[in-house]
N, C-alpha and C positions, 0 to 999 in steps of 0.2 A: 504494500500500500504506500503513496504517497508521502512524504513528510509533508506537512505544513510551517508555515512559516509564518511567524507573527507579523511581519512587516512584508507579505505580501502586497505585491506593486504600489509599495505608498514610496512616495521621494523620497529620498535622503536626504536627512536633516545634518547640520552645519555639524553637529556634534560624531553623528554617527560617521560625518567623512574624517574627521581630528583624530576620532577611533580605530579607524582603517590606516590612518597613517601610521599610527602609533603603532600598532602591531603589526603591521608591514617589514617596520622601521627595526623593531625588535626580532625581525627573521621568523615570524610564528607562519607556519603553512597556511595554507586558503581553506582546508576544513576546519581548521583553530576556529581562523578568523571569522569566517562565517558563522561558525555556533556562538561565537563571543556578539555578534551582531546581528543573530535572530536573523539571517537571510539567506538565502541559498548560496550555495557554493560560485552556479553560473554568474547572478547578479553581482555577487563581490567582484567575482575575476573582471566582467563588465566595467565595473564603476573604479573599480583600481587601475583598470588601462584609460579608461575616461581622464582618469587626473594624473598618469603617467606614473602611477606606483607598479614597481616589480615584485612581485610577489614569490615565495621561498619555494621551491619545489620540494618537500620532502619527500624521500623513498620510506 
C-alpha cells in the first residue's frame, strides 16, 4: 500500500526549505531527509535540485 504523506502537494514553506539545506549540508541521504520533512523521497530530490542542493547518495 501507499505511504502517505503529510505534506502532500502543499508548497514548501520558507522553513521546511532552511531544513532541507540543513540536512543536505550535514551529508544525511534523501530517505533521512525526506522522513525528517514529512515528504516523499521524489519531491525532496525535486525541490533540492530546484535550489541547486546535492544531495548524499548512501549505499
Amino acid at each position: 500500500m501507499a505511504e502517505k504523506f503529510e505534506r502532500h502537494r502543499q508548497p514548501w514553506t520558507g522553513d521546511e526549505l532552511k531544513k532541507l539545506k540543513r540536512l543536505a549540508i550535514k551529508g544525511l541521504g534523501l530517505k533521512a531527509i525526506a522522513k525528517a520533512l514529512t515528504r516523499s523521497e521524489e519531491s525532496t530530490q525535486a525541490q533540492a535540485k530546484a535550489v541547486g542542493l546535492k544531495i548524499a547518495k548512501l549505499r
